[in-house]
VOBA-1610 file (N, C-alpha, C; in pm, whole numbers, padded with zeros to 5 digits, always signed):
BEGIN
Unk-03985-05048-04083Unk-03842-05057-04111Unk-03794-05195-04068Unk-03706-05216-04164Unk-03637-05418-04099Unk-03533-05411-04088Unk-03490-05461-03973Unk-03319-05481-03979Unk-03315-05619-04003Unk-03186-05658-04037Unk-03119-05833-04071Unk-03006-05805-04002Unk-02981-05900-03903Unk-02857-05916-03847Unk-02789-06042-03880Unk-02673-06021-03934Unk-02625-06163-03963Unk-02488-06216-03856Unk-02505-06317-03813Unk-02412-06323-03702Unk-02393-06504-03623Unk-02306-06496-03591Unk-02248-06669-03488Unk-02372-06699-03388Unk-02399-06573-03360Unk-02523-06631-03245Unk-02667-06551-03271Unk-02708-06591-03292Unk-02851-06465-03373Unk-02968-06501-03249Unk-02937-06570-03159Unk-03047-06565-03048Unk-02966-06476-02894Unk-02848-06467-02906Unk-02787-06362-02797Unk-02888-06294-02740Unk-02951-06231-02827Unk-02995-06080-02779Unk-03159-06081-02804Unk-03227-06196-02832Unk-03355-06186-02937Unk-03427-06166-02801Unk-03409-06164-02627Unk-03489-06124-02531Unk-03486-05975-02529Unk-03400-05943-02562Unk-03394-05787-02569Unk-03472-05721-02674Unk-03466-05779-02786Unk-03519-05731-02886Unk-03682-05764-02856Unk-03693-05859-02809Unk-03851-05873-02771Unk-03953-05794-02685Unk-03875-05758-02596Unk-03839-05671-02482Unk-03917-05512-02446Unk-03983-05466-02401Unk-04027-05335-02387Unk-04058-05249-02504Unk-03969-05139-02565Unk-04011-05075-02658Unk-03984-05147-02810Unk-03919-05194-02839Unk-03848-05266-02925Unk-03960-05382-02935Unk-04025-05494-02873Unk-04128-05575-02846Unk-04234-05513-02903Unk-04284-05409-02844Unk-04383-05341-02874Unk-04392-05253-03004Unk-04276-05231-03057Unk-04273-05156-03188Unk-04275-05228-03263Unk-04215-05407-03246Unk-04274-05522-03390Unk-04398-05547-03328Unk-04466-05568-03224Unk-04593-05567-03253Unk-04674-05548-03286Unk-04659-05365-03304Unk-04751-05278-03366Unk-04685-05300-03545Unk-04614-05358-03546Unk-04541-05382-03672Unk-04453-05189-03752Unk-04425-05144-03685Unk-04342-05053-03707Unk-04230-05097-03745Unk-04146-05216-03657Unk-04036-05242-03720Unk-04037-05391-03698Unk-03920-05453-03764Unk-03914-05576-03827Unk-03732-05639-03813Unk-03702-05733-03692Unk-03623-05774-03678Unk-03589-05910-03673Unk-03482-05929-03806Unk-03439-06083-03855Unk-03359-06120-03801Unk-03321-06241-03727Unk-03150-06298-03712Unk-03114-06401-03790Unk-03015-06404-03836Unk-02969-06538-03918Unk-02838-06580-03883Unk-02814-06683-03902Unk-02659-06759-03862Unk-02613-06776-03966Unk-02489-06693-03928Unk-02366-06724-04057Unk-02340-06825-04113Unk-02344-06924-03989Unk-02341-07107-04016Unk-02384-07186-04124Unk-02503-07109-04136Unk-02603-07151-04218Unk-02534-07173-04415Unk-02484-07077-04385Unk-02399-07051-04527Unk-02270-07105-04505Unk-02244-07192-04433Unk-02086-07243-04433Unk-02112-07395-04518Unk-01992-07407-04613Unk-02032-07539-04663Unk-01911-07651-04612Unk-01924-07714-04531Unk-01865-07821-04438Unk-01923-07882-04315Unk-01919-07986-04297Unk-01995-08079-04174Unk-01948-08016-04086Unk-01917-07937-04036Unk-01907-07910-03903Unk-01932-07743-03903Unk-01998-07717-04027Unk-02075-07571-04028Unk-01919-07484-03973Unk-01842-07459-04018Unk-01702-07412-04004Unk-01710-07254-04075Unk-01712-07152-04012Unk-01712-06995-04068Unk-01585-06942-04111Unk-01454-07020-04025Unk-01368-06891-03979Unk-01253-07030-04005Unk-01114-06919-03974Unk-01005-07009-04040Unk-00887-06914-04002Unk-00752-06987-03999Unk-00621-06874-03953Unk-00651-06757-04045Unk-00520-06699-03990Unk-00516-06510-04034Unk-00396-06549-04097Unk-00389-06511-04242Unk-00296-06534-04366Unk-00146-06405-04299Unk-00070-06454-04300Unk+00096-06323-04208Unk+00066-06374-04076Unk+00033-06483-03997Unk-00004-06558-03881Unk-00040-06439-03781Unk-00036-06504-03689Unk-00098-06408-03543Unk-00228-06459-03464Unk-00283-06425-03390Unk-00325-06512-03292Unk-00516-06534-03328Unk-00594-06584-03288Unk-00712-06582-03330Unk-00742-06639-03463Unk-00907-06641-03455Unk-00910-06668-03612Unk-01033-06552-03710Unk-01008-06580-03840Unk-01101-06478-03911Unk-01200-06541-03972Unk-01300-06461-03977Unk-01460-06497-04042Unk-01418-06529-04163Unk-01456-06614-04250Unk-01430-06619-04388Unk-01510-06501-04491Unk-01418-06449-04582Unk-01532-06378-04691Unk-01655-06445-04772Unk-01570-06534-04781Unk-01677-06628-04881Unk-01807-06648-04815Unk-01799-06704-04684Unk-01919-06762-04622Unk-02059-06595-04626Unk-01954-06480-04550Unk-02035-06336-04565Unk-02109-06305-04670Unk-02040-06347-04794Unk-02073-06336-04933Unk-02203-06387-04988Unk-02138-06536-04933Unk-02314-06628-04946Unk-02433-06553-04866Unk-02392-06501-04751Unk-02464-06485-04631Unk-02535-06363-04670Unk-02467-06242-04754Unk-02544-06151-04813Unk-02619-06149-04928Unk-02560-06266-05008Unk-02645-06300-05140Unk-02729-06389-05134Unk-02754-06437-05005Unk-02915-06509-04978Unk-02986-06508-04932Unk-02999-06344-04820Unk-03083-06257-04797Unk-03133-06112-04888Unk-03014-06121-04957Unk-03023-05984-05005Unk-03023-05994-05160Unk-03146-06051-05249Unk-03124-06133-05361Unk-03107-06005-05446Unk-03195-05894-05470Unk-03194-05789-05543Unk-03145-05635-05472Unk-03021-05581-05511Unk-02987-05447-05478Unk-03101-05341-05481Unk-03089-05245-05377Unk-03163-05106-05445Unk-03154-05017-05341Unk-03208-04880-05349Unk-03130-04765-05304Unk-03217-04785-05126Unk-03307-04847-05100Unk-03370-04841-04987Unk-03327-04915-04892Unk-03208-05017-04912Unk-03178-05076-04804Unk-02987-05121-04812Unk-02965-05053-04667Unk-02787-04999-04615Unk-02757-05136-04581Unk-02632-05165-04620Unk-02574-05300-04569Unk-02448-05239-04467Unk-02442-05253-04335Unk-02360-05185-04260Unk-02292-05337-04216Unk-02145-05301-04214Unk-02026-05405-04120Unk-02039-05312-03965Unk-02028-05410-03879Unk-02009-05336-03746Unk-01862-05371-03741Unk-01796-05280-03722Unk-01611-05315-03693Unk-01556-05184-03622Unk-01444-05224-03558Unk-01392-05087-03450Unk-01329-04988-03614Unk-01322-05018-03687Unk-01284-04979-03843Unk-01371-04900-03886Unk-01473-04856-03800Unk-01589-04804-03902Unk-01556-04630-03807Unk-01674-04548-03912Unk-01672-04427-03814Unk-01791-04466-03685Unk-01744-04386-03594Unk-01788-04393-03447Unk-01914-04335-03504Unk-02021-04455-03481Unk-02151-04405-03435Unk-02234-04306-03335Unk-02328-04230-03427Unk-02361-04097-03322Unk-02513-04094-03343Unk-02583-03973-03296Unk-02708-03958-03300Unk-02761-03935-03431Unk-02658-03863-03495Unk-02675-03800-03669Unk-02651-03947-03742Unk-02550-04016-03708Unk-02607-04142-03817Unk-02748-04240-03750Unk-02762-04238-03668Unk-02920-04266-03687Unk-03000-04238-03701Unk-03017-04110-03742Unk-03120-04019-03821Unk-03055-04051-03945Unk-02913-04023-04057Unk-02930-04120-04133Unk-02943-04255-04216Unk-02968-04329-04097Unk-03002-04488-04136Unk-03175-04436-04150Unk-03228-04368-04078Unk-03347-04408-04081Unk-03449-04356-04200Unk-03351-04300-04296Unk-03404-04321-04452Unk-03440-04438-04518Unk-03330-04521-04469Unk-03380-04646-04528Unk-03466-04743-04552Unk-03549-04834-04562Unk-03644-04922-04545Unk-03602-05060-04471Unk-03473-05089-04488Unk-03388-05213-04473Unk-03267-05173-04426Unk-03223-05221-04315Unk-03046-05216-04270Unk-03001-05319-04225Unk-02932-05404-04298Unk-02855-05523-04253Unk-02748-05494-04180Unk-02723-05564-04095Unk-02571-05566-03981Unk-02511-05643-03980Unk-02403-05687-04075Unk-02277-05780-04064Unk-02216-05791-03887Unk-02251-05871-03759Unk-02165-05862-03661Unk-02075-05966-03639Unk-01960-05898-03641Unk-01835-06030-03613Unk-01841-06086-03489Unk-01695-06184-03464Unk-01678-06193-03391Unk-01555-06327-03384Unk-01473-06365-03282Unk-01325-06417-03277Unk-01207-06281-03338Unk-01139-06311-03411Unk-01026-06182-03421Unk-01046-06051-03510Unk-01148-06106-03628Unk-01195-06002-03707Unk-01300-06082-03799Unk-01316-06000-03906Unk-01389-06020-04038Unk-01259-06010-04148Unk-01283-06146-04246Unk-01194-06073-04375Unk-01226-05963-04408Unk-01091-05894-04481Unk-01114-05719-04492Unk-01172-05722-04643Unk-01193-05851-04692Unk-01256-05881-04862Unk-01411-05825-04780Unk-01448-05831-04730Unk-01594-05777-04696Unk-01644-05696-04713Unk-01514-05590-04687Unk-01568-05403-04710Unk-01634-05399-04831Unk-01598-05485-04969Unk-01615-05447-05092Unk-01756-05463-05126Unk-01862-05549-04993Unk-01973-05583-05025Unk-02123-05489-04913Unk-02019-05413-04824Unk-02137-05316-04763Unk-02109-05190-04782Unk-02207-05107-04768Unk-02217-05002-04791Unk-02132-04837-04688Unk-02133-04910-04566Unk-02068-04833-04447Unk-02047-04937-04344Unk-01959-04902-04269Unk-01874-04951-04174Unk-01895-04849-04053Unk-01960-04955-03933Unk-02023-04822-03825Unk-01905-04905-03705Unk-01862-04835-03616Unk-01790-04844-03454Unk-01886-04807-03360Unk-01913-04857-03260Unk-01990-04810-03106Unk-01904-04748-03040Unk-01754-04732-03018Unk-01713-04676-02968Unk-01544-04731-02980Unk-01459-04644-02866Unk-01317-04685-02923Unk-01288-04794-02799Unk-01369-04918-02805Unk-01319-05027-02661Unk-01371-05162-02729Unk-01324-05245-02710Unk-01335-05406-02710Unk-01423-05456-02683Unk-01554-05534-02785Unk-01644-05614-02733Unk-01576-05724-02778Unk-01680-05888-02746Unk-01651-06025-02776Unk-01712-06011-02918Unk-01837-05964-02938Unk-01851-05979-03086Unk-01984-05832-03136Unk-02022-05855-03227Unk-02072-05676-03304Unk-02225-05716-03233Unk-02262-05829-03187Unk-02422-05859-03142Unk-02497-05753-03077Unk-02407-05695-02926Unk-02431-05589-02866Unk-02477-05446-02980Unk-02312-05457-03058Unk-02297-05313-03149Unk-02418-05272-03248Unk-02483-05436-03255Unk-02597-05376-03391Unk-02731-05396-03305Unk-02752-05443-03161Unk-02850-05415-03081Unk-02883-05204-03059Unk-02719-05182-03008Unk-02704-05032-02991Unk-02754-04953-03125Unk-02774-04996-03231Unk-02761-04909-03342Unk-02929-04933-03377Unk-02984-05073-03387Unk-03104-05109-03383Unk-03225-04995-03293Unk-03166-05025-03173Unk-03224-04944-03042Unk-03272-04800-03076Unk-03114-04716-03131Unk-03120-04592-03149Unk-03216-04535-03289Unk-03201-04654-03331Unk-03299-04581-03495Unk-03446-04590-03440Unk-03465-04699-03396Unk-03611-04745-03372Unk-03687-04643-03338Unk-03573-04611-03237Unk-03710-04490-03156Unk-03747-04350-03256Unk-03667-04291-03368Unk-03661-04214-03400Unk-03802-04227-03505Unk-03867-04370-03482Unk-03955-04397-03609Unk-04093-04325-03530Unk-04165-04272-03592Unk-04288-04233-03547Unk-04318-04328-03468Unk-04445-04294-03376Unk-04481-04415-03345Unk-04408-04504-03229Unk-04347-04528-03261Unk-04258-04639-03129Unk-04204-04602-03020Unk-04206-04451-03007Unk-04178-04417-02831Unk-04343-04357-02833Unk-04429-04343-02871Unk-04568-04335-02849Unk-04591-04182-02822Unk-04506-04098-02754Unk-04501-03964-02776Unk-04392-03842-02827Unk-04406-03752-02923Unk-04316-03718-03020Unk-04244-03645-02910Unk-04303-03546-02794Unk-04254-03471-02716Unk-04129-03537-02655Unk-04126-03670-02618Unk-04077-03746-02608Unk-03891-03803-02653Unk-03950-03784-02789Unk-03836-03782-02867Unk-03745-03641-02859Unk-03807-03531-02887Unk-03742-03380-02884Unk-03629-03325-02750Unk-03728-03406-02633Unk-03641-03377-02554Unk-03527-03449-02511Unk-03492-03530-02619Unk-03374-03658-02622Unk-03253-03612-02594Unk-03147-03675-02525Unk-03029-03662-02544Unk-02986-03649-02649Unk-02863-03561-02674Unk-02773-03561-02855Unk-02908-03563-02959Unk-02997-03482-02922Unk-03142-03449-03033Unk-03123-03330-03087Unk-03035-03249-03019Unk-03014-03089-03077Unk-02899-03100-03112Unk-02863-03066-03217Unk-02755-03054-03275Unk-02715-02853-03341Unk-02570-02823-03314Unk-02567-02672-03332Unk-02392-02723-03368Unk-02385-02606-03443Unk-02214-02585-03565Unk-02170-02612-03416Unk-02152-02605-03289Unk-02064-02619-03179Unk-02110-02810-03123Unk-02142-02826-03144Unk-02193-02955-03121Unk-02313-03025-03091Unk-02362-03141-02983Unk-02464-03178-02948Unk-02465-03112-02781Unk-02662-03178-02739Unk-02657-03147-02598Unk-02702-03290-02546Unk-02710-03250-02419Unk-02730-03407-02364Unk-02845-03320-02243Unk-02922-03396-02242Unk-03061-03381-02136Unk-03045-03392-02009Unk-03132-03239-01988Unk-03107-03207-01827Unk-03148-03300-01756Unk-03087-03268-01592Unk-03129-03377-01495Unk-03272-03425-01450Unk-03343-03499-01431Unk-03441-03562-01422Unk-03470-03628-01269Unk-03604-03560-01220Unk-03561-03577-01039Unk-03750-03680-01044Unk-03786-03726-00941Unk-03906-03758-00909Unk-03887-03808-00755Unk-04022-03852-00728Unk-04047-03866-00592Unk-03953-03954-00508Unk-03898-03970-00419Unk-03931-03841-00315Unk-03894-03708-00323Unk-03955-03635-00262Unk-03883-03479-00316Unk-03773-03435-00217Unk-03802-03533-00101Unk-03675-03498+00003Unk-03608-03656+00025Unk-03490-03714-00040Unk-03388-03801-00027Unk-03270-03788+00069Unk-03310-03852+00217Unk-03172-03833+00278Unk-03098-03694+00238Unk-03151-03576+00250Unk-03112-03415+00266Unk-03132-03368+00139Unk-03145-03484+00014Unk-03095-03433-00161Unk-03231-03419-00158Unk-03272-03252-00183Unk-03363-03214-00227Unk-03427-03202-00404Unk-03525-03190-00430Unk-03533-03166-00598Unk-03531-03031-00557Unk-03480-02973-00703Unk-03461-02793-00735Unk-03597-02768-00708Unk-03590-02646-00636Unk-03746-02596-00635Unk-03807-02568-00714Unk-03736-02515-00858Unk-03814-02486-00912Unk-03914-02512-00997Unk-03808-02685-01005Unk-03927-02783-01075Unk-04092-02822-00974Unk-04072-02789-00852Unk-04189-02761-00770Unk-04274-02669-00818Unk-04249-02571-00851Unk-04319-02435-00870Unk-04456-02412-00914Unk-04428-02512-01061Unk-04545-02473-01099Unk-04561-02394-01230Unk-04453-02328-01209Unk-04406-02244-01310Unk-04350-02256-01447Unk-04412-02295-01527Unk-04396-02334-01672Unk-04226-02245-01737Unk-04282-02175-01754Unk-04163-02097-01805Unk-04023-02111-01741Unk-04018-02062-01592Unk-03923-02089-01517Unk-03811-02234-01561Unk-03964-02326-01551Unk-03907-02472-01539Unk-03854-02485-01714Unk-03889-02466-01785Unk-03806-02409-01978Unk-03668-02365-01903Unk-03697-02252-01845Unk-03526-02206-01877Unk-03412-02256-01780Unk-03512-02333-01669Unk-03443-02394-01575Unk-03329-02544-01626Unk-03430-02601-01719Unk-03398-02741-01800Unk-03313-02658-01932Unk-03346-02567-01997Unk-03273-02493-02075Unk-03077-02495-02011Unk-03124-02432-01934Unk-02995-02383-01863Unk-02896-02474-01832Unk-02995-02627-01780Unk-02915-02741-01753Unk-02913-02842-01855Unk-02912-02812-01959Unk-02848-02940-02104Unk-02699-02880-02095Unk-02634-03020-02115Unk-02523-02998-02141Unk-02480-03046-02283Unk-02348-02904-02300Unk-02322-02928-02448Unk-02216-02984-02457Unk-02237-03087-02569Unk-02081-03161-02580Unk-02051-03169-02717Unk-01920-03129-02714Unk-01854-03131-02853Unk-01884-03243-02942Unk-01863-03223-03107Unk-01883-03330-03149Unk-01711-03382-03188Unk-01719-03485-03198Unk-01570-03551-03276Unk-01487-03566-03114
//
C-alpha cells in the first residue's frame, strides 16, 4: 500500500516514518511512503504557495491552483484504487472504521495544510475530507502521520502477529459502539503496594478471557 503526502514540509515527520513499525513495514516493502513539497509546484522565484484570504481576515491561504498542479503531477491517471483525502478540521472525525476503509485502497494521498487554511476550490479535487479530532494543530503533517500509522498496521504482515491486531483498541465494533483494551500490567508484580490482579498470575486461561473480557471498555460511537 502507498501513501503520498503532499505538504510545506515533507521531511517533518520522515524520522517517524522511518522509525520502528512503520520502518520496518517499508522495508519488508508492505508499505510505501512518498513526501513531496507543495513548493515544488509553485510557479514564482520565491516558490510562493499561499496568498491573503479574499473578505480579509487574518492569516494566509494555500493556493488552489498550486494543489491542483500538485495533484496532477503525482496523480497522472484516475482509478478506483487510489483515495485522495484533504486533512481539514472540515472533514468527518477520523475513527478505527475509516481505517479499515482506507485500507481497500492501493494508494492514499494526503493533502496536509497549513497557515490559515486550504482554498475551499480543493474539495472539488479529493475524494474525502478526514479531521483527527475537534482541536488545533500548526499544520495536517501530524494528522496524515495519525491516519498513515493507523492503516498500516491493519495490513497483514506489519504488526508481525494477527493476535496482535484482534486484541486492539476500537477493533470490536457492536450497534452500541466500540471497546477500548483492557489494562495491561508487567513486571514488577509488586510496585510500591500496586499489585497486578491476581488473576492474571494464575495461570488460568479462561479466568484470565473473562477477566480482560470484563475489563474492555465500551465507548460510544459519535
Amino acid at each position: 500500500m502507498q501513501f503520498d503526502i503532499l505538504s510545506l514540509f515533507p521531511a517533518a515527520l520522515e524520522g517517524y516514518y522511518q522509525s520502528s513499525i512503520l520502518g520496518r513495514a517499508q522495508k519488508q516493502k508492505l508499505i510505501r511512503i512518498r513526501n513531496f513539497d507543495l513548493r515544488d509546484w509553485a510557479r514564482n522565484k520565491h516558490r510562493r504557495v499561499d496568498d491573503t484570504p479574499y473578505g480579509g481576515g487574518p492569516g494566509m491561504v494555500i493556493r488552489v491552483d498550486v494543489v491542483h498542479r500538485a495533484l496532477t503531477g503525482i496523480y497522472t491517471k484516475k482509478n478506483k484504487k487510489t483515495r485522495v483525502v484533504l486533512l481539514t478540521p472540515r472533514g468527518k472525525t477520523f475513527d478505527q472504521r475509516a481505517a479499515r476503509r482506507l485500507l481497500v485502497y492501493e494508494r492514499v494521498i494526503l493533502i496536509a495544510g497549513r497557515y490559515e487554511a486550504i482554498d475551499g476550490r480543493v474539495d472539488a479535487y479529493v475524494d474525502e475530507k478526514i479531521s483527527i479530532g475537534d482541536f488545533v494543530l500548526t499544520g495536517g503533517e501530524l494528522a496524515a502521520a495519525c491516519v498513515i500509522d493507523a492503516v498500516s498496521r491493519l495490513i497483514p504482515g506489519v504488526l508481525g502477529k494477527e493476535e496482535s491486531m484482534r486484541e486492539e483498541s476500537f477493533d470490536s465494533f457492536t450497534k452500541h459502539g466500540t471497546t477500548v483494551e483492557y489494562p495491561q500490567y508487567t513486571k514488577p508484580e509488586n510496585f510500591r503496594g500496586a499489585r497486578v490482579p491476581s488473576v492474571l498470575l494464575s495461570g488460568h486461561h479462561q479466568k484470565i478471557k473473562d477477566w480482560r473480557t470484563k475489563h474492555r471498555k465500551r465507548k460510544a460511537i459519535g
